[in-house]
Biopython code that builds the backbone (N, CA, C, O; Angstrom):
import numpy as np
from Bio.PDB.StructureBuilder import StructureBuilder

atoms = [
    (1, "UNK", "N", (31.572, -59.283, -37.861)),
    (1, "UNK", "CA", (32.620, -59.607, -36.904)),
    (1, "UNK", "C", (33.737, -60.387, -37.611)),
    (1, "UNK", "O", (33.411, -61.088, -38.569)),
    (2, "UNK", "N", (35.377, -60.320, -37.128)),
    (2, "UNK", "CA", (36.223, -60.898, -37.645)),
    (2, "UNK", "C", (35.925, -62.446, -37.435)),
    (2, "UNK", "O", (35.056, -62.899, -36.689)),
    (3, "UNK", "N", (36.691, -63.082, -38.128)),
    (3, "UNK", "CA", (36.842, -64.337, -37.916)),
    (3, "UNK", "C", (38.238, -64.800, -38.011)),
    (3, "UNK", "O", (39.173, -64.351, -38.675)),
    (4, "UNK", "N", (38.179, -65.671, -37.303)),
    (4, "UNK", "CA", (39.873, -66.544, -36.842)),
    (4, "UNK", "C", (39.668, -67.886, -36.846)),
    (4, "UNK", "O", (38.747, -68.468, -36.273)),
    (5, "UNK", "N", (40.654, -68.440, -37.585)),
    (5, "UNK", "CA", (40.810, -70.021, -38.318)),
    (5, "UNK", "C", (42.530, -70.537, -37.237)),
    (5, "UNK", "O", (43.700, -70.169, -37.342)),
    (6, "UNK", "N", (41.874, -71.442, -36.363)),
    (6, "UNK", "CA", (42.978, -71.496, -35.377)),
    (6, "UNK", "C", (43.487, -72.918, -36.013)),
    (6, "UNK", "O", (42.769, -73.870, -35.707)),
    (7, "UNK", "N", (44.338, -73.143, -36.646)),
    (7, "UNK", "CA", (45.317, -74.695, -37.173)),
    (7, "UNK", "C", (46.214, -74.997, -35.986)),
    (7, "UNK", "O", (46.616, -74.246, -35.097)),
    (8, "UNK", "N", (46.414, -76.228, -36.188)),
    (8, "UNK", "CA", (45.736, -77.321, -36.628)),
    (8, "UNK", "C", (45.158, -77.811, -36.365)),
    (8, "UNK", "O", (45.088, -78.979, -36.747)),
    (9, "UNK", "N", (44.254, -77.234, -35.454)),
    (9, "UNK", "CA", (42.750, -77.629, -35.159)),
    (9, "UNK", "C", (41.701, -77.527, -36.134)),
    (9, "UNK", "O", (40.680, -78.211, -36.063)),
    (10, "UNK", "N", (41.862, -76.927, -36.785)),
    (10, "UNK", "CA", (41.094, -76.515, -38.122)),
    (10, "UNK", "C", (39.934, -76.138, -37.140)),
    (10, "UNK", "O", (39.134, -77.073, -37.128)),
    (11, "UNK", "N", (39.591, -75.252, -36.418)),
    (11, "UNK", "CA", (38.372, -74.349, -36.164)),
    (11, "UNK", "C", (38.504, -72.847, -35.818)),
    (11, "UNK", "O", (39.114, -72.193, -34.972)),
    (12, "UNK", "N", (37.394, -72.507, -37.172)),
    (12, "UNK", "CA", (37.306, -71.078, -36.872)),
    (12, "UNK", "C", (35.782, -70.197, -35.665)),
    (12, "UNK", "O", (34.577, -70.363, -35.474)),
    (13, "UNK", "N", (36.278, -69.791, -35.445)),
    (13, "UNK", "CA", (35.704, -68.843, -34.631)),
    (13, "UNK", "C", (35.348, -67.340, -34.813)),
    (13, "UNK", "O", (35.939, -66.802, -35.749)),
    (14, "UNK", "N", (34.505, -66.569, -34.107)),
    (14, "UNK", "CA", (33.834, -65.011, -34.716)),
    (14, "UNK", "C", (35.128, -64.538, -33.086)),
    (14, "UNK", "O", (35.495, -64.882, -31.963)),
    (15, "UNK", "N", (35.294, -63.526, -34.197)),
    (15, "UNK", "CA", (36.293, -62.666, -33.208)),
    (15, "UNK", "C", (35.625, -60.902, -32.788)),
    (15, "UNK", "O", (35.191, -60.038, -33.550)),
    (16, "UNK", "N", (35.764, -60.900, -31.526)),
    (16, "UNK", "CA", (35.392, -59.290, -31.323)),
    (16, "UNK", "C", (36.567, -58.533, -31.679)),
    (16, "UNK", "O", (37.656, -58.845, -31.196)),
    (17, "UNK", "N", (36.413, -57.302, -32.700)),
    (17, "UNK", "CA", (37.514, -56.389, -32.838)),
    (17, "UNK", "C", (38.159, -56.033, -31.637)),
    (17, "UNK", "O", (37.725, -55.949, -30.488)),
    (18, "UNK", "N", (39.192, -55.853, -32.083)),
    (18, "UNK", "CA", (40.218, -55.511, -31.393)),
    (18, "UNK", "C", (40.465, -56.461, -30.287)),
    (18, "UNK", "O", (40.917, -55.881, -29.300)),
    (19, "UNK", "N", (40.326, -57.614, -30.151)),
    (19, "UNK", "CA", (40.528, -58.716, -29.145)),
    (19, "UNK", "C", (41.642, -59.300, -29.557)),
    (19, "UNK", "O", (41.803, -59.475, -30.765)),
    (20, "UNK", "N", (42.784, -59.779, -28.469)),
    (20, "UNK", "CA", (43.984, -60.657, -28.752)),
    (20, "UNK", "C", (43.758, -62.084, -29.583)),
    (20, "UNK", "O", (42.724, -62.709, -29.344)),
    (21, "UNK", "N", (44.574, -62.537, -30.418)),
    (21, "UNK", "CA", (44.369, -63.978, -30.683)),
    (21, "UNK", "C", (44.148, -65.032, -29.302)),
    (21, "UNK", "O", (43.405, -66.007, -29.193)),
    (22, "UNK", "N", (44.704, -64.675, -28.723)),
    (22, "UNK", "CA", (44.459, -65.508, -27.429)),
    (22, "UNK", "C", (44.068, -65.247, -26.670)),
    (22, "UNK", "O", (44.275, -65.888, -25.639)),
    (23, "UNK", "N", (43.060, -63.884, -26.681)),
    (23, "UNK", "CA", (41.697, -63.826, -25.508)),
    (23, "UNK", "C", (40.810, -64.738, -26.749)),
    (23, "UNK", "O", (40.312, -65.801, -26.376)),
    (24, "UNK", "N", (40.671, -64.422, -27.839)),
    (24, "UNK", "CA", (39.731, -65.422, -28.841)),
    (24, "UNK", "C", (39.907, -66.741, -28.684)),
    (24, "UNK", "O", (39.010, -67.576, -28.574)),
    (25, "UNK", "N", (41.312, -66.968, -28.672)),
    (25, "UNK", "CA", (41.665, -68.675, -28.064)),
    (25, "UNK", "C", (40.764, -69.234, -26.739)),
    (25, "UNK", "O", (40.092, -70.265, -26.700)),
    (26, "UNK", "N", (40.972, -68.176, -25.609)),
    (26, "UNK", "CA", (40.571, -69.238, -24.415)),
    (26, "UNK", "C", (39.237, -68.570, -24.657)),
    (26, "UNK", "O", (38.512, -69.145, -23.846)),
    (27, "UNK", "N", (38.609, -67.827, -25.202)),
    (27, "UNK", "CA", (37.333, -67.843, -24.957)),
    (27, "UNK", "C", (36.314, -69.064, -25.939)),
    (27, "UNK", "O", (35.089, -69.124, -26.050)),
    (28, "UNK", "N", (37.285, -69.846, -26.483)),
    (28, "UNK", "CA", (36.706, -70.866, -27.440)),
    (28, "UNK", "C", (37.450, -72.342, -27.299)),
    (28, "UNK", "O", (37.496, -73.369, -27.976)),
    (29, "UNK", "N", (38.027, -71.861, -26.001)),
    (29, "UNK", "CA", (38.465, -73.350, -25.633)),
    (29, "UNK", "C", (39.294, -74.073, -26.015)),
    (29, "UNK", "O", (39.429, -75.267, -25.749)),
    (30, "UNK", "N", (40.274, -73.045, -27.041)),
    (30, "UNK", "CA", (41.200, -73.758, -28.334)),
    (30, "UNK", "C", (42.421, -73.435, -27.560)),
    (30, "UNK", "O", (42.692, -72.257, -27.325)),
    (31, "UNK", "N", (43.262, -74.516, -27.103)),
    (31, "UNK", "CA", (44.884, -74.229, -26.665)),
    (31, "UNK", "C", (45.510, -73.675, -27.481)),
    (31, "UNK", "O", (45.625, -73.752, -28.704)),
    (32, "UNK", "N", (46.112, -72.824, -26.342)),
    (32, "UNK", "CA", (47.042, -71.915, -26.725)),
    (32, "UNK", "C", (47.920, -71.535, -24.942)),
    (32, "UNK", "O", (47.514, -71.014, -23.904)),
    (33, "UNK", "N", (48.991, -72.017, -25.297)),
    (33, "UNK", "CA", (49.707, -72.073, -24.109)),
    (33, "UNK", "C", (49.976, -69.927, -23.969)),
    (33, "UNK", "O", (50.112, -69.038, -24.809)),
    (34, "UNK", "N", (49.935, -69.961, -22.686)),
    (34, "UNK", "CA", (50.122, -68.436, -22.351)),
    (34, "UNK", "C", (50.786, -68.520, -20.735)),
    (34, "UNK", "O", (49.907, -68.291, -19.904)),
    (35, "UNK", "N", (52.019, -68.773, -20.178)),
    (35, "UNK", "CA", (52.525, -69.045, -18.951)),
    (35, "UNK", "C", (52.933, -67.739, -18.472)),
    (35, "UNK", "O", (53.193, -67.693, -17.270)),
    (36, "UNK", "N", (53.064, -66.529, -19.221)),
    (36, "UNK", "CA", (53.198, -65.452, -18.580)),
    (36, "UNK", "C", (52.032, -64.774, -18.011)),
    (36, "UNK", "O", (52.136, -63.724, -17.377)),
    (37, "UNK", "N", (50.900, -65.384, -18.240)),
    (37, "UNK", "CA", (49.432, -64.808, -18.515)),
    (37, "UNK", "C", (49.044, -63.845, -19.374)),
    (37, "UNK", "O", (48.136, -63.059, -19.102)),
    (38, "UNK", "N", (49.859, -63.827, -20.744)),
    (38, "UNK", "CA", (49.850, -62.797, -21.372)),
    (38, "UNK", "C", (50.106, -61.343, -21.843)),
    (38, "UNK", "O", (49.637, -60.559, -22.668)),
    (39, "UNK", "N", (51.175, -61.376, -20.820)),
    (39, "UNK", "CA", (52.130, -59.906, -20.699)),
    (39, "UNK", "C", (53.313, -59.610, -21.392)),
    (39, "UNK", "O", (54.108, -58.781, -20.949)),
    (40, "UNK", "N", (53.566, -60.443, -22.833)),
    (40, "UNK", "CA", (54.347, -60.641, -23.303)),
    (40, "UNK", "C", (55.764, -60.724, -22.821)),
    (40, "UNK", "O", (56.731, -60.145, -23.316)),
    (41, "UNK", "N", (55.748, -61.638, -21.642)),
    (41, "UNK", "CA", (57.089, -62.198, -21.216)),
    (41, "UNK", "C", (57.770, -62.988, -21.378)),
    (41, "UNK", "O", (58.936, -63.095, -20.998)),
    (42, "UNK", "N", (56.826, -64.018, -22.279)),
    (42, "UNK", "CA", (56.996, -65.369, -22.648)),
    (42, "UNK", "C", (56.741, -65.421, -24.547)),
    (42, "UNK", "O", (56.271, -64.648, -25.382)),
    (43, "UNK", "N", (57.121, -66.268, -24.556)),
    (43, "UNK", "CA", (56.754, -66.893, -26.288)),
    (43, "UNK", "C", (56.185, -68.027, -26.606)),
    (43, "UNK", "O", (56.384, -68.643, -27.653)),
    (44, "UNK", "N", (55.036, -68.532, -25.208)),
    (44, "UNK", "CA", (54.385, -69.413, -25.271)),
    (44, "UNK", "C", (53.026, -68.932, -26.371)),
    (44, "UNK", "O", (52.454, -69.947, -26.769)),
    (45, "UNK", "N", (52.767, -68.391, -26.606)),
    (45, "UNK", "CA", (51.324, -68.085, -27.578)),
    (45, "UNK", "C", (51.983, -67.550, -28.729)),
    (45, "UNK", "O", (51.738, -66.443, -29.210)),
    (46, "UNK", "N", (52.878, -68.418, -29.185)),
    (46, "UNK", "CA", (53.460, -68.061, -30.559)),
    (46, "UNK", "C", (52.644, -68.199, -31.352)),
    (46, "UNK", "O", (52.118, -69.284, -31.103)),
    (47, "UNK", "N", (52.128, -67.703, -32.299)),
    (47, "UNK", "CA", (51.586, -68.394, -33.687)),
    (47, "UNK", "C", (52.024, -68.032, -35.110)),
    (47, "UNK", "O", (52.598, -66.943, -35.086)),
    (48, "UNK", "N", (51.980, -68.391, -35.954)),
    (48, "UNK", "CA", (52.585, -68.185, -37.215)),
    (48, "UNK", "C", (51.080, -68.231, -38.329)),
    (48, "UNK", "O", (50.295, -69.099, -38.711)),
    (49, "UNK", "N", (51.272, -66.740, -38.538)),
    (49, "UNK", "CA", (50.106, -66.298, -39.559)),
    (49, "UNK", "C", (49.926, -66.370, -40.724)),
    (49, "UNK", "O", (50.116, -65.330, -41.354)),
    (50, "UNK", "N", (49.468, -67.667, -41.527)),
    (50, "UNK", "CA", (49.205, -68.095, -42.520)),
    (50, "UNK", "C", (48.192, -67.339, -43.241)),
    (50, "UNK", "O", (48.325, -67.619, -44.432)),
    (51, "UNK", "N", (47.082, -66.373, -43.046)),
    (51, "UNK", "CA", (46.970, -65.498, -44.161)),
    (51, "UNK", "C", (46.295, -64.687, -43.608)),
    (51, "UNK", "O", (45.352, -65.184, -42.994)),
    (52, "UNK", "N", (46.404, -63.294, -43.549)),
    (52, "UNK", "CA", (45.318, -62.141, -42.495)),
    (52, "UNK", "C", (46.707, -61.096, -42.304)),
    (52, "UNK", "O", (46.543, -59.877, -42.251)),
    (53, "UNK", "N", (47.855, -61.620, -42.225)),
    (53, "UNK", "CA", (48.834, -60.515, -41.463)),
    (53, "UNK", "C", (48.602, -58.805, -41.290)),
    (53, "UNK", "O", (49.124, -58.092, -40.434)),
    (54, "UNK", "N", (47.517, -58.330, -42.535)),
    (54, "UNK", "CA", (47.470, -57.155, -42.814)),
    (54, "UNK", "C", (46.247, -56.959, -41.742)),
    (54, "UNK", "O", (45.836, -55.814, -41.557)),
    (55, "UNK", "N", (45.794, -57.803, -41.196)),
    (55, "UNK", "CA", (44.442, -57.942, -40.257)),
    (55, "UNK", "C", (44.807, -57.851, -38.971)),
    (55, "UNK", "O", (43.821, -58.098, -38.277)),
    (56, "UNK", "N", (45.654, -57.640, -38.388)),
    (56, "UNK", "CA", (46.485, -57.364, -36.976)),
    (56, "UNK", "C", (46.883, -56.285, -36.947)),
    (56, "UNK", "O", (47.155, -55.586, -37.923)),
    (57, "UNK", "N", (46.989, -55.944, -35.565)),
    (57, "UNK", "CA", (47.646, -54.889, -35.182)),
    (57, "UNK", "C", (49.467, -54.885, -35.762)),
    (57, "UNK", "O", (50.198, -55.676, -36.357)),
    (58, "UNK", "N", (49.563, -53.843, -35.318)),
    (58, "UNK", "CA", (51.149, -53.780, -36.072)),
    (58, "UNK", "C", (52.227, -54.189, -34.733)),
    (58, "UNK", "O", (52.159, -53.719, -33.597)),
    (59, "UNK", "N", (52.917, -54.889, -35.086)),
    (59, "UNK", "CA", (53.598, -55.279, -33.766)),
    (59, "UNK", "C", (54.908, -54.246, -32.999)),
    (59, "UNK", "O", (55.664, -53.529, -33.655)),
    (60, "UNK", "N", (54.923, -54.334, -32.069)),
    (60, "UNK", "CA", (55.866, -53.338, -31.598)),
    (60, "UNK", "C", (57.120, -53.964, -30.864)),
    (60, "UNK", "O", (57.410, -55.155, -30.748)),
    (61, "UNK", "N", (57.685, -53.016, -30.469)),
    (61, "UNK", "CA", (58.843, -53.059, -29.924)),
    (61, "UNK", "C", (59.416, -54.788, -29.405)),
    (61, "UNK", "O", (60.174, -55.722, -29.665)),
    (62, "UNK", "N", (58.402, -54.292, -28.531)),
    (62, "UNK", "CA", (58.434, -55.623, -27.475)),
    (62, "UNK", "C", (58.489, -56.736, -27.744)),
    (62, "UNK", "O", (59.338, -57.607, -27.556)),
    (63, "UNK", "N", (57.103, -56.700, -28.419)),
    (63, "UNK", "CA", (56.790, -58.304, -29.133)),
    (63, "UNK", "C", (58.059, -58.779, -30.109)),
    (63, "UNK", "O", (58.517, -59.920, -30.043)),
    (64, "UNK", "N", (58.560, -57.780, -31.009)),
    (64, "UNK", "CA", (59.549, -57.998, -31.977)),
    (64, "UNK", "C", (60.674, -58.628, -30.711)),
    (64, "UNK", "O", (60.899, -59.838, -30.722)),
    (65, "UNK", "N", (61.157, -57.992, -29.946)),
    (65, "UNK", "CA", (62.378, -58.541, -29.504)),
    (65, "UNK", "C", (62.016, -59.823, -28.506)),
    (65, "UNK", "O", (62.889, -60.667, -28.301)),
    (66, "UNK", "N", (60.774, -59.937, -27.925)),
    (66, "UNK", "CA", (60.690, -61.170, -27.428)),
    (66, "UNK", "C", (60.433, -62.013, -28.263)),
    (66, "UNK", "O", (60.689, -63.124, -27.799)),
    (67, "UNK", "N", (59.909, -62.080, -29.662)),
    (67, "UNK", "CA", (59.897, -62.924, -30.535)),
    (67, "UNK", "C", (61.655, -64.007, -31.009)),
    (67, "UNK", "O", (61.982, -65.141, -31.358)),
    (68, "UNK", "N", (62.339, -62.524, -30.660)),
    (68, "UNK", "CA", (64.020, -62.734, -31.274)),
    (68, "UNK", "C", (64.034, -64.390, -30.164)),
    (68, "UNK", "O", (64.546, -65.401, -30.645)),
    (69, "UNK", "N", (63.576, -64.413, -29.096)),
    (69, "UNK", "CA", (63.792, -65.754, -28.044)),
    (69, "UNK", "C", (62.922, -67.106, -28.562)),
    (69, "UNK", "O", (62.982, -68.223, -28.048)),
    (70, "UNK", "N", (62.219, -66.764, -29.545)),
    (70, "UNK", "CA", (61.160, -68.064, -29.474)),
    (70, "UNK", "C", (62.025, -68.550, -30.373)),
    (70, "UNK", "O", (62.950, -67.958, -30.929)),
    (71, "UNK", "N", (61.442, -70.393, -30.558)),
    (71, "UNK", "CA", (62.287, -70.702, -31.685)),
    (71, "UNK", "C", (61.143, -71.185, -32.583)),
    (71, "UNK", "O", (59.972, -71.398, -32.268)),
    (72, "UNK", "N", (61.801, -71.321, -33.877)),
    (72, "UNK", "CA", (60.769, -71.885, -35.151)),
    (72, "UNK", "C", (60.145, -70.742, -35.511)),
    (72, "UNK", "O", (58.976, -70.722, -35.893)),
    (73, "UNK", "N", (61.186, -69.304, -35.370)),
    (73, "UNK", "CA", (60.340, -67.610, -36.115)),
    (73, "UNK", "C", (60.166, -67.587, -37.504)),
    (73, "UNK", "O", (61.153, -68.118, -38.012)),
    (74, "UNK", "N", (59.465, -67.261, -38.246)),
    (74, "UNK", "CA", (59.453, -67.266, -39.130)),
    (74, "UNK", "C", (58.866, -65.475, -39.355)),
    (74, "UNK", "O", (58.771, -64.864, -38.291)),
    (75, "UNK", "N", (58.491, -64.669, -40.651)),
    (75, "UNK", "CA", (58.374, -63.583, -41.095)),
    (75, "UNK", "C", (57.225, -63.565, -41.130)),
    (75, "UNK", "O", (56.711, -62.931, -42.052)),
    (76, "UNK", "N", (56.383, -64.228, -40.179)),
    (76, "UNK", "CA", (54.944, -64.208, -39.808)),
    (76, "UNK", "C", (54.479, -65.059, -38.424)),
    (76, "UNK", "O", (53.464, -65.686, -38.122)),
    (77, "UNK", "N", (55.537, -64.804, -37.858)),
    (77, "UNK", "CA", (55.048, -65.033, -36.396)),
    (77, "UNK", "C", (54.667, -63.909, -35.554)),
    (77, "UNK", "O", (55.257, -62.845, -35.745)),
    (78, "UNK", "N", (53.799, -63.974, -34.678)),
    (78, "UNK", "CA", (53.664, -63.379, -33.578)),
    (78, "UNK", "C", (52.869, -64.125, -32.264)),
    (78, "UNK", "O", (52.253, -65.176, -32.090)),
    (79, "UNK", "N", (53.233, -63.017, -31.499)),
    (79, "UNK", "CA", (52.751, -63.337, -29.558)),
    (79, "UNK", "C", (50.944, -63.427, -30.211)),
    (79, "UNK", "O", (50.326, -62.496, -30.727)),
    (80, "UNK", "N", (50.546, -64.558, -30.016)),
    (80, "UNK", "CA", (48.802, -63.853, -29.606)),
    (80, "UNK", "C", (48.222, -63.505, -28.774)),
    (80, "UNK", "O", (46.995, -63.589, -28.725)),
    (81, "UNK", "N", (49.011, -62.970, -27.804)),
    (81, "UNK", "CA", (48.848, -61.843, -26.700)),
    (81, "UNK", "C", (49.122, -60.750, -26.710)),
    (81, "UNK", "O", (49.085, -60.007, -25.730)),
    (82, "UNK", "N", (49.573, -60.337, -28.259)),
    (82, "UNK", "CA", (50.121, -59.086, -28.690)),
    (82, "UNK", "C", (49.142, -58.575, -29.555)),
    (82, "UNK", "O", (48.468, -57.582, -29.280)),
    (83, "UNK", "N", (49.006, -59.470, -30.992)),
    (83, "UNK", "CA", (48.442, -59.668, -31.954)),
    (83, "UNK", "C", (46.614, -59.228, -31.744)),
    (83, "UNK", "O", (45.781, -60.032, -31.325)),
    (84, "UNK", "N", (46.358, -58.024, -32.081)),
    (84, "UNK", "CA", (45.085, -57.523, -32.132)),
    (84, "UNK", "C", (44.476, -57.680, -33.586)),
    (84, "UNK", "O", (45.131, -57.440, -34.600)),
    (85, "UNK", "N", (43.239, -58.080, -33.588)),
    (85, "UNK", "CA", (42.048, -58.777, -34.656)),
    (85, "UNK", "C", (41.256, -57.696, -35.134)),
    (85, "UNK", "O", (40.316, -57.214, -34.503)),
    (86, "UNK", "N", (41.761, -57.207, -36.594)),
    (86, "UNK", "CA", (40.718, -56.350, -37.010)),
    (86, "UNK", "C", (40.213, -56.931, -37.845)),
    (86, "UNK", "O", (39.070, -56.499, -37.997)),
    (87, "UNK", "N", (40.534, -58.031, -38.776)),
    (87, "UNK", "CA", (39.776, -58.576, -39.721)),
    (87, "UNK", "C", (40.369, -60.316, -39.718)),
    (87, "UNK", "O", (41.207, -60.757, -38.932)),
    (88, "UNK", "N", (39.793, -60.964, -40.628)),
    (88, "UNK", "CA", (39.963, -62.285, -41.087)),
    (88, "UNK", "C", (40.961, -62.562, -40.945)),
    (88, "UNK", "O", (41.669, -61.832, -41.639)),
    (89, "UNK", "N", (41.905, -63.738, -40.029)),
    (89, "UNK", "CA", (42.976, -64.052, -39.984)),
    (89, "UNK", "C", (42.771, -65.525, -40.027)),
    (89, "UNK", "O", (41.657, -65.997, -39.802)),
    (90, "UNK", "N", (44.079, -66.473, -40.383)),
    (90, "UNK", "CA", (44.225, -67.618, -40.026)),
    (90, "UNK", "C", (45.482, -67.444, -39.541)),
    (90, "UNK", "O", (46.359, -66.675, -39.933)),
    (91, "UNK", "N", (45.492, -68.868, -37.932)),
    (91, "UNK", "CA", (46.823, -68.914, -37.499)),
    (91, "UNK", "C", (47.368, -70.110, -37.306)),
    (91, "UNK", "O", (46.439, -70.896, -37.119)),
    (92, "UNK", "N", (48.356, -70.637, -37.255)),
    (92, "UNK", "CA", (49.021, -71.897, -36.713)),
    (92, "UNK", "C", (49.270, -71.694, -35.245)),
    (92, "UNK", "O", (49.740, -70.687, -34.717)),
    (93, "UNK", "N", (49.049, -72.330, -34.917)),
    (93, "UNK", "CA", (49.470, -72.400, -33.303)),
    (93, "UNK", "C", (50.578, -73.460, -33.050)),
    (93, "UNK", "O", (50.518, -74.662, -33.312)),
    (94, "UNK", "N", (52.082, -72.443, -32.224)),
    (94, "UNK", "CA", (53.264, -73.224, -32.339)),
    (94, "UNK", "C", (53.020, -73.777, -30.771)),
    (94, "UNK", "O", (52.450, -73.218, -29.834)),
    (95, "UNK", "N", (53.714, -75.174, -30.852)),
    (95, "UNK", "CA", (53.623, -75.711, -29.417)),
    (95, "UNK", "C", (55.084, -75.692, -29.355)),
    (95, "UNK", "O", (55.722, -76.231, -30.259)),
    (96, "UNK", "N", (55.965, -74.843, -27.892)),
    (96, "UNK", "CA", (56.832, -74.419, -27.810)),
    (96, "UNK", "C", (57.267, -76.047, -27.738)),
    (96, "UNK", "O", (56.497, -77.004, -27.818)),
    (97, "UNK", "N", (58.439, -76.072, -27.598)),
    (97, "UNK", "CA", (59.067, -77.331, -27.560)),
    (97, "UNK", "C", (59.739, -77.186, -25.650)),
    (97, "UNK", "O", (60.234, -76.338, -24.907)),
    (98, "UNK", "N", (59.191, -79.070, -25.621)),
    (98, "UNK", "CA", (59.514, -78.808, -23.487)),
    (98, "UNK", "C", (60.698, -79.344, -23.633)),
    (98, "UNK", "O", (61.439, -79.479, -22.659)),
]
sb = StructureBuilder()
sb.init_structure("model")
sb.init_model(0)
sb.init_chain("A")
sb.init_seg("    ")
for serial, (resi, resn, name, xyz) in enumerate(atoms, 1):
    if name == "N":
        sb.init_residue(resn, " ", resi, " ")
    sb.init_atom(name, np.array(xyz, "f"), 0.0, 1.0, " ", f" {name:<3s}", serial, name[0])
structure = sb.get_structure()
């Protein structure tokens, strides 16, 4: 099974393939803000992927242009409501700014 290293919490967790970063989040109790409930409407479950990127799904349309709204993007962010787990990832988890 994959595994996911959620920062800066520093805890990793066993991930079921093909599961969102942030169905893996709340099923382990690790915040991760999601106010759209995960329909990629929002850019609350930002995270920025510190090493695995090739371990996700490939991002699409959507996610790319709702990403264009979040702030603090970097060339390894994504929604973890987008972001599907095929192998070993680590992520940062961004706390949107209130």
């Amino acid at each position: 099974m994959p595994m996911i290293t959620f920062l800066p919490v520093n805890k990793t967790v066993e991930a079921k393939p093909n599961q969102t970063i942030l169905e893996v989040a709340l099923e382990h109790e690790i915040p991760l803000q999601h106010a759209c409930g995960g329909f990629c409407a929002c850019t609350t479950c930002h995270v920025i992927v510190k090493s695995g990127d090739d371990q996700l799904s490939e991002m699409d349309d959507t996610e790319e242009e709702r990403l264009d709204r979040a702030s603090g993007v970097t060339l390894h962010s994504r929604l973890g409501c987008q972001a599907r787990i095929k192998g070993d990832v680590t992520v940062e988890v961004v706390h949107p700014e209130a």
